[in-house]
N, C-alpha and C positions, 0 to 999 in steps of 0.2 A: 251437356250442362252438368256440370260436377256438384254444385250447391244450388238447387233452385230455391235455398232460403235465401241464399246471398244479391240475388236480381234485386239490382236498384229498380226502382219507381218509376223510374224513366228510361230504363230499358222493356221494363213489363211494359208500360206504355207504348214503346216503337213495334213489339211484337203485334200487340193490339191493334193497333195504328194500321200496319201490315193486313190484317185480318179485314178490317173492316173497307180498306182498298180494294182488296180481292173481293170484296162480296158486294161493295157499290159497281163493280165489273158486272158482274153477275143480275142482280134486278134492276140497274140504271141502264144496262147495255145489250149484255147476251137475253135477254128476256122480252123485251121491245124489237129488239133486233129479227128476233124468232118469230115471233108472234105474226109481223111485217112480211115473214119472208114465205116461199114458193116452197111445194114437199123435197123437194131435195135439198135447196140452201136451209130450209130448218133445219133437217137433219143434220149438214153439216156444220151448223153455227150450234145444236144443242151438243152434240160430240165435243166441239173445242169449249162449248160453257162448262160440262163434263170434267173435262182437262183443268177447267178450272177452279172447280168445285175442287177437284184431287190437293190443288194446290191450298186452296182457302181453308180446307181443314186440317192440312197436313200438320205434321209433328212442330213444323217450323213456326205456323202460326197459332189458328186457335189451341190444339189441345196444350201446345207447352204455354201458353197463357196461362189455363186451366191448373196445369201440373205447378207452376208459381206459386199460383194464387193457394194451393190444394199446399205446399210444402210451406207456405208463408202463415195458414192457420186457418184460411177459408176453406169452406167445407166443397167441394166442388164436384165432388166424386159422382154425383148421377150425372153432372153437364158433360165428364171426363166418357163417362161412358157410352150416352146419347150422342157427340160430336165423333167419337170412336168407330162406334156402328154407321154413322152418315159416310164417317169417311172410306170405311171398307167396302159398304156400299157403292158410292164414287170410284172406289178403285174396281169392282168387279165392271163396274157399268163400261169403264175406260177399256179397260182388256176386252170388252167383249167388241169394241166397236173399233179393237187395231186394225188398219188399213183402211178401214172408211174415210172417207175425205172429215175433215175439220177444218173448221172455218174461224181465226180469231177474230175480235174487235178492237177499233180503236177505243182507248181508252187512258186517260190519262186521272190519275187520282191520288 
């Protein structure tokens, strides 16, 4: 992203859009799903929610939302940093659990 002042409205939008897909995955599906399931298919359905989570905060969706909205005039800098830390977080959790089984869900949204 070379100008995040230049992001039209409806590009910020599809980013967003993006985000909040990924994260109805997350408490409509991986969550329920978990909750439902036997000590090893949790495990392996919380490992792929994990995977998922890596994806829902990554750079692609929420933070460069953030970084827009943060270059466009809105102040966003503590959300920029709280989503940052979640998603480092997500990443260590994912590394620690390579080679464990993971489990996706279906989901469409």
């Amino acid at each position: 992203m070379a100008d995040p002042t230049s992001v039209s409205a409806a590009d910020l939008k599809t980013i967003q859009t993006e985000h909040e897909s990924a994260e109805d995955a997350e408490t409509g599906t991986f969550n329920p799903a978990i909750k439902a399931a036997s000590t090893d298919a949790a495990t392996a359905l919380q490992n792929g929610k994990i995977k998922n989570k890596v994806v829902l905060l990554s750079v692609t969706f929420e933070v460069t939302a953030l970084q827009i909205q943060q270059a466009q005039g809105k102040d966003t800098s503590s959300q920029i940093t709280e989503e940052t830390t979640k998603w480092n977080s997500n990443i260590k959790l994912d590394q620690a659990a390579a080679g464990q089984a993971s489990t996706s869900v279906d989901f469409s949204g």
